[in-house]
C-alpha positions as CSV (number, residue, x, y, z in Angstrom):
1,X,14.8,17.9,-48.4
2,X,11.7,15.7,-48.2
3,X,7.9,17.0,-47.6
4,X,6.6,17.0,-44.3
5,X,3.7,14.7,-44.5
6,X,3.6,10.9,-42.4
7,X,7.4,9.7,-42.1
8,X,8.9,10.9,-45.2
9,X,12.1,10.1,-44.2
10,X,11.5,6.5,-43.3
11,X,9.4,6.1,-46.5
12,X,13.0,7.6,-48.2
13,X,14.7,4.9,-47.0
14,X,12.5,2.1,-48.0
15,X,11.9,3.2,-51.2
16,X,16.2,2.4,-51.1
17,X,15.2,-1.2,-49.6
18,X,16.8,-0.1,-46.7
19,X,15.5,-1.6,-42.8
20,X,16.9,0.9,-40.8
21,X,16.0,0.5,-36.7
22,X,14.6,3.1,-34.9
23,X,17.0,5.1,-33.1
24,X,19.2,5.2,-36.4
25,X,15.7,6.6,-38.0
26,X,15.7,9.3,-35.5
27,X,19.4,10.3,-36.6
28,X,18.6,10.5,-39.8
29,X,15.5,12.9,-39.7
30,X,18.1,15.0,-37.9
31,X,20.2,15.1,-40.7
32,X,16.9,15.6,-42.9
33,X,16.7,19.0,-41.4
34,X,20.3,19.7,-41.2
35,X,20.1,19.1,-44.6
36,X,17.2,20.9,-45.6
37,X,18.3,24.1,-43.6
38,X,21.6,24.0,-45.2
39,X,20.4,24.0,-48.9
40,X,18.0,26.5,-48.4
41,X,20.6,28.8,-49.4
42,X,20.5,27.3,-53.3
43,X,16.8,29.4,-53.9
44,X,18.6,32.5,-53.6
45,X,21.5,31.2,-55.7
46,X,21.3,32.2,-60.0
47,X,21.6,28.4,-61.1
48,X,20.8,29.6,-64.6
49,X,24.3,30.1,-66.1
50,X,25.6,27.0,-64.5
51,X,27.8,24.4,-66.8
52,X,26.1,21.6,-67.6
53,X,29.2,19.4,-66.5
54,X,31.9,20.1,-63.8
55,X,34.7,21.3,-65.7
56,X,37.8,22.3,-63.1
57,X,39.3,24.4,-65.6
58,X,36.8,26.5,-66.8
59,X,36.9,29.6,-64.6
60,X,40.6,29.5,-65.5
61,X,40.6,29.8,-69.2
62,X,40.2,33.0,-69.6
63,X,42.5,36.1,-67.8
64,X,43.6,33.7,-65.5
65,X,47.0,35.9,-63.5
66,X,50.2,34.3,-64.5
67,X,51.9,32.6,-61.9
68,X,54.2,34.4,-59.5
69,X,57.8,34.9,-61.1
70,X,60.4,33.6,-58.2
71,X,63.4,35.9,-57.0
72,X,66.5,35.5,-55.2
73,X,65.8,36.3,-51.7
74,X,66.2,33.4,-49.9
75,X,64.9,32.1,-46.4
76,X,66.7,30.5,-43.6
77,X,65.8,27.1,-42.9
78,X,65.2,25.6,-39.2
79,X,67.4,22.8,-38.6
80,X,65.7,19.4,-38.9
81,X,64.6,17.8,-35.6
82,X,67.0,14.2,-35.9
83,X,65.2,10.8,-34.4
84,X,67.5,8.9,-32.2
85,X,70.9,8.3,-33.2
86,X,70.9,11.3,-36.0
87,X,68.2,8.9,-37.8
88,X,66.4,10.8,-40.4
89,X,63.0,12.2,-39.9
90,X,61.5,13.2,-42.9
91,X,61.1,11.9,-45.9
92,X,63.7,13.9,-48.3
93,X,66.0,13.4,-45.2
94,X,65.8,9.7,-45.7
95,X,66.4,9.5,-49.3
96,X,69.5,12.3,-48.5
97,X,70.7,9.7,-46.1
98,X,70.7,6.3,-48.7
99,X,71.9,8.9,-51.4
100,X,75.1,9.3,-49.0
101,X,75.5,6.1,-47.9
102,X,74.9,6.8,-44.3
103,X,72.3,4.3,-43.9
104,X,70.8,1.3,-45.8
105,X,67.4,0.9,-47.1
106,X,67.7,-2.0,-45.1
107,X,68.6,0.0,-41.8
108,X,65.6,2.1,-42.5
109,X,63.0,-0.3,-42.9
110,X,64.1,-2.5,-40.3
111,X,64.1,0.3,-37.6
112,X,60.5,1.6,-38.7
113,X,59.2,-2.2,-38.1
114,X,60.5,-2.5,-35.2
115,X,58.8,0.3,-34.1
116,X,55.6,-0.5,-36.0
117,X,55.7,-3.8,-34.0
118,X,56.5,-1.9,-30.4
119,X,54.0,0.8,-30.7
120,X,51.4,-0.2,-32.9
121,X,49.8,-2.5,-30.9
122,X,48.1,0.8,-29.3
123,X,48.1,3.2,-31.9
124,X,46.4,1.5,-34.5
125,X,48.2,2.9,-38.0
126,X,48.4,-0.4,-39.5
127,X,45.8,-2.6,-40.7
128,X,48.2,-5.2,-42.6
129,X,52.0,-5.0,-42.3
130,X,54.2,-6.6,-45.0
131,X,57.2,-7.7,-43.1
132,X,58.7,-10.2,-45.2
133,X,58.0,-7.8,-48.9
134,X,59.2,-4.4,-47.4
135,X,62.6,-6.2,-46.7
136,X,63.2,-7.6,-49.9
137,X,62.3,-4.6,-51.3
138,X,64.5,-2.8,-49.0
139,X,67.1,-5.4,-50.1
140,X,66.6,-4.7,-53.8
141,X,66.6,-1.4,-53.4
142,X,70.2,-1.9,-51.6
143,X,71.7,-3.4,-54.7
144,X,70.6,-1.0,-56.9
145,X,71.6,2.4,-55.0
146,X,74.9,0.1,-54.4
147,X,75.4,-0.6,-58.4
148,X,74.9,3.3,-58.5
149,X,71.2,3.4,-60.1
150,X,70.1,4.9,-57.9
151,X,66.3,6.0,-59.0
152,X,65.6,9.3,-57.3
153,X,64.3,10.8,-54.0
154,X,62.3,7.9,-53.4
155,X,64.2,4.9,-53.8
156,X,64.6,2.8,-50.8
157,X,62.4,5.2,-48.9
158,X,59.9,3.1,-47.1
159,X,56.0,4.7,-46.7
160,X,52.6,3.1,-46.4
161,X,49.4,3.0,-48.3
162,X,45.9,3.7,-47.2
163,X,43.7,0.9,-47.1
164,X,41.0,2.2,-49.6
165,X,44.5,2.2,-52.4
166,X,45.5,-1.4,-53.7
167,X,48.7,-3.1,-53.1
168,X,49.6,-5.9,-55.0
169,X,49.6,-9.5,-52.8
170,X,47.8,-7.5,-50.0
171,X,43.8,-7.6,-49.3
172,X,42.5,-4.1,-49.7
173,X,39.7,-4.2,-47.0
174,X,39.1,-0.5,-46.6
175,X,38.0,-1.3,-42.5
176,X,34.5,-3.4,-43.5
177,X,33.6,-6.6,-42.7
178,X,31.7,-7.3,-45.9
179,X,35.6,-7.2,-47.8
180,X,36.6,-10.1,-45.0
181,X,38.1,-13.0,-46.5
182,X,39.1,-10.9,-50.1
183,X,42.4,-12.1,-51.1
184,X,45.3,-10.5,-51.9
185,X,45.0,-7.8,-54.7
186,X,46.7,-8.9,-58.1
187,X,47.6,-5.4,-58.7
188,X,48.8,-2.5,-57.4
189,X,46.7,0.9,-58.0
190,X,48.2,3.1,-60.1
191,X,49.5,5.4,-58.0
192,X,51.1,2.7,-55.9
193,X,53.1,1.3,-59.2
194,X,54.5,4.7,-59.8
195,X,55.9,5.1,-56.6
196,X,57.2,1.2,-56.8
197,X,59.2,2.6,-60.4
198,X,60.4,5.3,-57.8
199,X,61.9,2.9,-55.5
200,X,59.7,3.3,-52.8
201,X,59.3,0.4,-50.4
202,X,56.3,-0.3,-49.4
203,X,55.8,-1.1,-45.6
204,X,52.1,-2.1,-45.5
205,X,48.2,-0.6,-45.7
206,X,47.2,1.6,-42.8
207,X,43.7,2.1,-41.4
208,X,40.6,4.2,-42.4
209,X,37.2,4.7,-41.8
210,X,35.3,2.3,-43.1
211,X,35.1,3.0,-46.9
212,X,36.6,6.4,-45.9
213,X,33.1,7.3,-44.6
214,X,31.3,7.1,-41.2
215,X,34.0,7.2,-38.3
216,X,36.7,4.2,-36.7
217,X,33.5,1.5,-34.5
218,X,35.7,-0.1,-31.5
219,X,33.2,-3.3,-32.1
220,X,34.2,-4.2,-35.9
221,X,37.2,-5.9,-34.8
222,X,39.7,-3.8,-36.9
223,X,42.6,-1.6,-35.4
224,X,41.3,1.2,-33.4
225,X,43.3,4.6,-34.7
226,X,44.2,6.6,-31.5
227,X,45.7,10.1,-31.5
228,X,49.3,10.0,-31.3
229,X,49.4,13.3,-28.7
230,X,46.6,12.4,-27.0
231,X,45.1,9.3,-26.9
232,X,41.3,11.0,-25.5
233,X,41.2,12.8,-28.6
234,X,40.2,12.1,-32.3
235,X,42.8,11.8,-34.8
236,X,39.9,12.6,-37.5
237,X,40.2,10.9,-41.2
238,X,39.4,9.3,-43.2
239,X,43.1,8.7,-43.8
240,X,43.9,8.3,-39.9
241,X,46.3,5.1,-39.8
242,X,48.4,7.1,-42.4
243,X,48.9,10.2,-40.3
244,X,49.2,8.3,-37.2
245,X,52.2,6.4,-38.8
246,X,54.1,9.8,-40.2
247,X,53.7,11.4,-36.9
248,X,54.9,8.8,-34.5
249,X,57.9,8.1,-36.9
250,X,56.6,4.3,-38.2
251,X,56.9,5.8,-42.1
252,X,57.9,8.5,-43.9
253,X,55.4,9.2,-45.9
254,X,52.1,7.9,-47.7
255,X,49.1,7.9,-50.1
256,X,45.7,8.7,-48.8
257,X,42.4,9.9,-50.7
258,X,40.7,12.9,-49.9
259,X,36.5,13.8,-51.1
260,X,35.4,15.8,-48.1
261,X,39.0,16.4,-46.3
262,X,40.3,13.1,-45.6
263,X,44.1,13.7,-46.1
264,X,44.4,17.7,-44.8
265,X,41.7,16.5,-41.6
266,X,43.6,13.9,-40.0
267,X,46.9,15.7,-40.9
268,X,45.6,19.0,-39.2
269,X,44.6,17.0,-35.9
270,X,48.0,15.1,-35.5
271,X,50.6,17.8,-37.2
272,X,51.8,16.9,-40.4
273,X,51.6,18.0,-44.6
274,X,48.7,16.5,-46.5
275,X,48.2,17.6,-49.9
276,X,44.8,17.3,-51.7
277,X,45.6,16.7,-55.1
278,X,43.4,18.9,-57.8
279,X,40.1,16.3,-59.2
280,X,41.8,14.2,-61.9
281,X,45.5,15.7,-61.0
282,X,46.6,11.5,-60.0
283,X,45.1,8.4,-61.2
284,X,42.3,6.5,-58.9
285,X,42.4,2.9,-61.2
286,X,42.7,1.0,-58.3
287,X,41.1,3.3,-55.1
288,X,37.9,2.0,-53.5
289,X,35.0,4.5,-54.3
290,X,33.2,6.6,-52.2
291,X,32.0,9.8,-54.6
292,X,33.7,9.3,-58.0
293,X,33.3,12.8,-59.1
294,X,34.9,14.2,-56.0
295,X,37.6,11.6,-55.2
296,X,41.1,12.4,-55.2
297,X,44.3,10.5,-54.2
298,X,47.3,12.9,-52.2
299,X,50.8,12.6,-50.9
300,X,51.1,12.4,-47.1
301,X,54.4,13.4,-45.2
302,X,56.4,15.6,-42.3
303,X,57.0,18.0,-44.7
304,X,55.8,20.1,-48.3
305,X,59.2,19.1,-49.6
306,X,58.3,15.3,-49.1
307,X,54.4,15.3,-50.5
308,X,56.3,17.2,-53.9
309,X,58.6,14.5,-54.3
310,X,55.5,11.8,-53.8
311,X,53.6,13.6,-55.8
312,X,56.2,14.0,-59.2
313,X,57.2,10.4,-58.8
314,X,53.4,9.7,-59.3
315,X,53.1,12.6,-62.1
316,X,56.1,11.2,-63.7
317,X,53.6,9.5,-66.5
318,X,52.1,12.9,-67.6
319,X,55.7,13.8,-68.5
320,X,56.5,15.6,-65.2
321,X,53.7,18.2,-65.5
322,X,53.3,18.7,-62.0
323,X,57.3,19.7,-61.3
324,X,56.6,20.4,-57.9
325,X,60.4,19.7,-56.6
326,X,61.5,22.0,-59.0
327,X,59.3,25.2,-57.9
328,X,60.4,24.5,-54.4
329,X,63.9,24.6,-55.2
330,X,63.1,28.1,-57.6
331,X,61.3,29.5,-55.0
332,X,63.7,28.8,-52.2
333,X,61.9,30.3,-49.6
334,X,61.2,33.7,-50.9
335,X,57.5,34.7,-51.5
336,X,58.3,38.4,-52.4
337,X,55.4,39.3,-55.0
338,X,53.1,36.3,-54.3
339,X,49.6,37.6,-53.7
340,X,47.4,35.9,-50.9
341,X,44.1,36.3,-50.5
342,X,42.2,35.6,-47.2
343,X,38.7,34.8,-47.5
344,X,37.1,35.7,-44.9
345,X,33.4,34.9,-44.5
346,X,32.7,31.5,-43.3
347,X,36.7,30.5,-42.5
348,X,37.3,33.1,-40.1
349,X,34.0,34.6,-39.0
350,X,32.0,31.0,-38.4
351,X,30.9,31.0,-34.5
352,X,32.4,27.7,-33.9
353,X,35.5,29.1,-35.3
354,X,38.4,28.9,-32.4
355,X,40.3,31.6,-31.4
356,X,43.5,29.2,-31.1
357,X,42.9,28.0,-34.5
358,X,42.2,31.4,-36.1
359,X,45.6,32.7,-33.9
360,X,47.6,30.2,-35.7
361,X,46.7,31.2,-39.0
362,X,47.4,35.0,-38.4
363,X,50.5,34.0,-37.2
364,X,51.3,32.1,-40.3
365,X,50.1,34.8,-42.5
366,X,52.3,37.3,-40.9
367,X,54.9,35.0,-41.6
368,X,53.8,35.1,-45.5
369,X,54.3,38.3,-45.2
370,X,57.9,38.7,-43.7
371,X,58.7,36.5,-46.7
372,X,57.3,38.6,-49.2
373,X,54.2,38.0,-49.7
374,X,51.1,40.6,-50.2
375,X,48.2,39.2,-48.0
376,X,44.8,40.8,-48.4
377,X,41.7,40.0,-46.9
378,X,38.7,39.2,-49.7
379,X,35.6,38.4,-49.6
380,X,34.2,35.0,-51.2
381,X,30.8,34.1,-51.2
382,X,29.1,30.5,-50.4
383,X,31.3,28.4,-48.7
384,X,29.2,26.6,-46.2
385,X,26.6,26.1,-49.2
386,X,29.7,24.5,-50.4
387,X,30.1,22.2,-47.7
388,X,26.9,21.5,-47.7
389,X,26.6,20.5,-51.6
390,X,29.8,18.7,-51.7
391,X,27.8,16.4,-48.8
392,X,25.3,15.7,-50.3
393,X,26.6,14.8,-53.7
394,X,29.0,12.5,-51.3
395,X,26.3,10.8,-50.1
396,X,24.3,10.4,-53.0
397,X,27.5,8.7,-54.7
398,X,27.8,6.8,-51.8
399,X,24.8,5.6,-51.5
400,X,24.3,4.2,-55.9
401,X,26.8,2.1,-54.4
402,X,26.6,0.5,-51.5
403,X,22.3,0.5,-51.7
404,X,22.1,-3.5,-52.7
405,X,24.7,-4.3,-50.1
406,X,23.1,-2.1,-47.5
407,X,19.7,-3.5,-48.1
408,X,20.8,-7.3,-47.6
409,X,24.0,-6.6,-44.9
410,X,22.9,-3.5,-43.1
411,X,24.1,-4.7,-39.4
412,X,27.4,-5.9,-41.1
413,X,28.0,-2.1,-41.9
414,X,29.8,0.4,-39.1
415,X,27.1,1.7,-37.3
416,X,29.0,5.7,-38.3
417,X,29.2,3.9,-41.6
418,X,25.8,3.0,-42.7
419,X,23.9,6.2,-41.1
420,X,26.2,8.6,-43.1
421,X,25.5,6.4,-46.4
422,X,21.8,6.4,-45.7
423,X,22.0,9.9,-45.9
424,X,21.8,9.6,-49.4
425,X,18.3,8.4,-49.5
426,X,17.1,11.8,-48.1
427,X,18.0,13.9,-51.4
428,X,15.2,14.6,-54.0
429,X,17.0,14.4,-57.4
430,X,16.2,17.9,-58.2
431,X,18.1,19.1,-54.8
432,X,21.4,16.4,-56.1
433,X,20.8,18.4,-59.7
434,X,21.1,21.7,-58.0
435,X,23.8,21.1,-55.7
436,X,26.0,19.7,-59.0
437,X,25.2,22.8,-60.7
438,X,25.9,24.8,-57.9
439,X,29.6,23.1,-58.1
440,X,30.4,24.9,-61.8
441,X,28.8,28.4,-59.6
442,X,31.1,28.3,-56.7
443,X,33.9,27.2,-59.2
444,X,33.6,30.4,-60.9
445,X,33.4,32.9,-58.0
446,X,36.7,30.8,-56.3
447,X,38.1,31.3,-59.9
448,X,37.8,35.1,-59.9
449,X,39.5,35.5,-56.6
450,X,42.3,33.5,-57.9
451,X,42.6,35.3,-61.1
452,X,44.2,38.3,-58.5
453,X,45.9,35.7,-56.0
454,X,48.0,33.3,-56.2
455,X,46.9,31.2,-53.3
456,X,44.2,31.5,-50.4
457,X,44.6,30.5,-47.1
458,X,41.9,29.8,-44.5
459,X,42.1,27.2,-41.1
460,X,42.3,23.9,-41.6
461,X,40.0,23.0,-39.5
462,X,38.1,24.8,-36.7
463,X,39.7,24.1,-33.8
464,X,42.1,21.4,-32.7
465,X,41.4,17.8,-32.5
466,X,37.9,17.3,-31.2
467,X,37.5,14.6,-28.1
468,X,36.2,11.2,-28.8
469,X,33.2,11.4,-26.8
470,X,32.0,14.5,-28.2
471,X,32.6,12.0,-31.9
472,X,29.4,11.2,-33.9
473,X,28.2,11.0,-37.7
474,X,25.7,14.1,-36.3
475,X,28.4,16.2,-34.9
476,X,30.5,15.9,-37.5
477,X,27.5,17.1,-40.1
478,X,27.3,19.8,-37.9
479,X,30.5,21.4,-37.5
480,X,31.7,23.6,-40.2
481,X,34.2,21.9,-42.5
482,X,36.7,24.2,-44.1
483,X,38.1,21.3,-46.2
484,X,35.4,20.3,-48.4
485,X,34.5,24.0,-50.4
486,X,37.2,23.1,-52.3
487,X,36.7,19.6,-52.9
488,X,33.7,21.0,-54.8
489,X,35.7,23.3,-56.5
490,X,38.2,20.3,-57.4
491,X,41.1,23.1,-56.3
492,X,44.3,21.6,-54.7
493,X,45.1,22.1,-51.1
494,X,47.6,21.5,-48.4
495,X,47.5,21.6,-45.2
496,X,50.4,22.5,-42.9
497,X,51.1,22.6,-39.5
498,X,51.1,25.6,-37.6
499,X,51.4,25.5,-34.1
500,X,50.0,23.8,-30.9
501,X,46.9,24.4,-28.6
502,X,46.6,25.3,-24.9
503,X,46.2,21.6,-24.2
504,X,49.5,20.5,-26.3
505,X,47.1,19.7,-29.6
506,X,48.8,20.4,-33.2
507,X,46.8,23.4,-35.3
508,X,46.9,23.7,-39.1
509,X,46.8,25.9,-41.8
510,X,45.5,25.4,-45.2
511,X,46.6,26.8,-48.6
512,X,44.3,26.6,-51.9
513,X,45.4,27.4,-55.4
514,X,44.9,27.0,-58.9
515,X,43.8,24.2,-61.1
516,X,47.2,21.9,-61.1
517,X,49.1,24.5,-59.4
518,X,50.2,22.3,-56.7
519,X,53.6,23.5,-56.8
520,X,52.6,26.8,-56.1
521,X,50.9,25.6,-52.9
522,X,53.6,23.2,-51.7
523,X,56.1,26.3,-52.4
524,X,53.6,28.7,-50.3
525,X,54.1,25.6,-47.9
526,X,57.8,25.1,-47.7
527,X,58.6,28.5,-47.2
528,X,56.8,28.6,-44.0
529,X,58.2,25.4,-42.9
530,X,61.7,26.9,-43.6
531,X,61.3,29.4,-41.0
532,X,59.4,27.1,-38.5
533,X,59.6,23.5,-37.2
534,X,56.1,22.6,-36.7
535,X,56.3,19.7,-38.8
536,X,59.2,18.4,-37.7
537,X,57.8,17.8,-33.7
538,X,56.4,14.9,-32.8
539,X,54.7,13.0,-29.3
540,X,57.7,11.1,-27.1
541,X,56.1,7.6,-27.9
542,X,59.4,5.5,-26.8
């Protein structure tokens, strides 16, 4: 990354205006080699034909297969796992249940509060809760679905919001003390309004890492997120309060953002759907920053069923483009003729690459399979390059933003926090240029692949949730990520759940497809999740 003469990489970060102590210097020229190992690989790359300017579309315009026509076969689906009383779990079950009149939104709301306010205290989903606006939304909502106007799947449903994603009359803090003290938002993001017009109530903002980078610090005085299975464990993120809170049943359902992996992560380690939306798919007017070309905003649920109906109530204003219910409800199940590729260097040959995790996603392909589908195993070049680019262009994002505030507030910053943004000081511009380039390459070679297949499907992660004391910003930069390839590629992806470990930990699978083909990959999604009940299990939490 840097040359090797004096301290280059404490003269990289002063020449940023950066002070950075000692030991957090020592980090970083651990990462400088990390680093420069890891794009090594771009000499031997051919940078020559690469686009000028990301364009997600591009290896798609041409040839691209037509999508997968659906048939009639149609899969049995596991009987939903009720909550106490018959109390609906998932999302689509609650709106089933106002639809019918068997409880209020009201009932609904009031019951996940009172668990918010019983088990939060340890879990640590909720940064802010909105007590007295969720119920007179809940109340409105009421009079509406009672006057028969009723909006949709969504209205009186209550869900949560990420704390990176503004909600109107609430602070959005996004888990830093340099944002303590902001008053309430005047606005809701746009993704947040859309799902208002839907009817959603909104419960609250749950916690993230600090400007969904770093990792949770136990000494900045914010809720600490704790694994809902097992508290010793890591629930990952950046969008950790959000999973916590679908998974131990305080909402249905949620926004988070994703740049490196931060919805599928944390819903791999604690067992739900989390759909990473394709780059520019949903609106982020509204979304804290971290990497502006790579953010993305996606629906968080129990199921694939409840992220498609989040996600066309937030599509509604491109005229329904997405229609994501509707090829659920074509497909039904049946994924005869749907072509899936497996790709397997790097996803399923990486040493650190668990057998448990690589188990479950056989099992999950063979599944595919007895629904129809034709899996193949392909070859795809790249992929921890990929990581590695879609890093440092993170970082480099990261760090045109937060350099002034990091120069005159370093000790205010998360000690995960700051280190990880520092990174960016470490990249030449000609290695930043080349790893942007390299995005438009790896675009292209995914592209052919899904020219012949409909989706691919890899781990979502390498092995189950990792323990907290084996947690650091170095560890994490270490360990492969199988999430953030296609963040670079700007693909949509979802990851599922798809078993459990030795030690009672959930395991995940993830499906990729096309440019805006997200309801190809929620269909891929629900058909598996009609012949299993992964997503429908959660920890006994009282």
């Amino acid at each position: 990354m840097v040359a090797r003469e004096g301290d280059p990489v404490r003269t990289c970060v002063e020449r940023c205006g950066l002070e950075v102590p000692a030991g957090e210097l020592a980090a970083l020229r651990r990462d400088d080699e990390l680093f420069r190992r890891g794009l090594a690989e771009l000499d031997e790359v051919d940078l020559s034909q690469a686009a000028a300017v990301f364009d997600v579309m591009r290896p798609y315009r041409d040839g691209a297969g037509a999508a997968t026509a659906p048939v009639t076969r149609h899969a049995e689906r596991v009987e939903a796992a009720r909550g106490a009383g018959g109390a609906p779990v998932t999302l689509t079950e609650a709106g089933e249940a106002l639809a019918e009149g068997r409880y209020t939104s009201t009932e609904l709301t009031e019951r996940l509060l009172e668990r918010i306010d019983r088990l939060d205290r340890h879990l640590g989903a909720f940064v802010a809760v909105d007590v007295a606006g969720a119920m007179r939304q809940a109340g409105e909502a009421d009079r509406e679905i009672g006057r028969g106007r009723r909006r949709g799947a969504l209205h009186g449903v209550p869900i949560a919001i990420k704390d990176v994603i503004d909600v109107e009359g609430l602070p959005t803090v996004a888990n830093s003390r340099l944002r303590l003290g902001r008053p309430p938002e005047p606005h809701d993001a746009v993704v947040v309004r859309r799902l208002r017009e839907a009817g959603a109530v909104v419960l609250g903002k749950t916690t993230t890492y600090e400007f969904a980078a770093g990792l949770p610090d136990e000494d900045a005085g914010f809720p600490y997120p704790r694994h809902p299975w097992n508290d010793e464990h890591s629930p990952l993120g950046s969008s950790t309060g959000m999973s916590i809170a679908i998974v131990a049943g305080l909402a249905f359902g949620g926004l988070g953002t994703d740049t490196g992996g931060s919805v599928r992560a944390p819903a791999a380690a604690t067992g739900h759907t989390g759909l990473k939306c394709t780059y520019g798919a949903l609106s982020t007017r509204g979304v804290v920053p971290l990497s502006p070309s790579l953010d993305t905003v996606g629906p968080m649920a129990r199921s694939a069923r409840d992220c498609a109906h989040l996600l066309d109530a937030m599509s509604e204003a491109h005229g329904g483009r997405t229609g994501a219910v509707a090829r659920l409800d074509a497909t039904r199940g049946d994924l005869s003729g749907t072509r899936v590729g497996v790709p397997v260097p790097w996803f399923y040959d990486h040493p650190r690459c668990g057998a448990e995790s690589l188990d479950a996603t056989q099992r999950a392909l063979d599944a595919m399979e007895h629904l129809g589908a034709v899996v193949d195993r392909v070859d795809l070049r790249g992929s921890g390059l990929a990581a590695t680019c879609n890093h440092v262009i993170v970082v480099t994002e990261a760090l045109a933003r937060h350099r002034a505030d990091l120069a005159r507030h370093w000790a205010l910053y998360g000690s995960h926090t700051r280190v990880t943004i520092a990174r960016g000081a470490l990249v030449p511009a000609p290695d930043l240029v080349r790893a942007q380039r390299f995005r438009s390459v790896y675009a292209r070679w995914v592209g052919e692949l899904l020219h012949r297949y409909d989706v691919l499907v890899t781990p979502t992660l390498a092995t189950a949730a990792p323990p907290l004391r084996t947690l650091s910003a170095g560890e994490r930069l270490e360990a492969p990520g199988f999430t953030s390839p296609w963040n670079l590629a700007g693909l949509p992806a979802v990851a599922i759940p798809a078993g459990f470990s030795a030690s009672g930990l959930p395991l995940s699978v993830q499906i990729v497809g096309r440019p805006f083909a997200e309801g190809t990959v929620l269909a891929v999604a629900d058909a598996y999740q009609r012949i299993t009940d992964w997503h429908l299990r959660g920890p006994r939490l009282g």
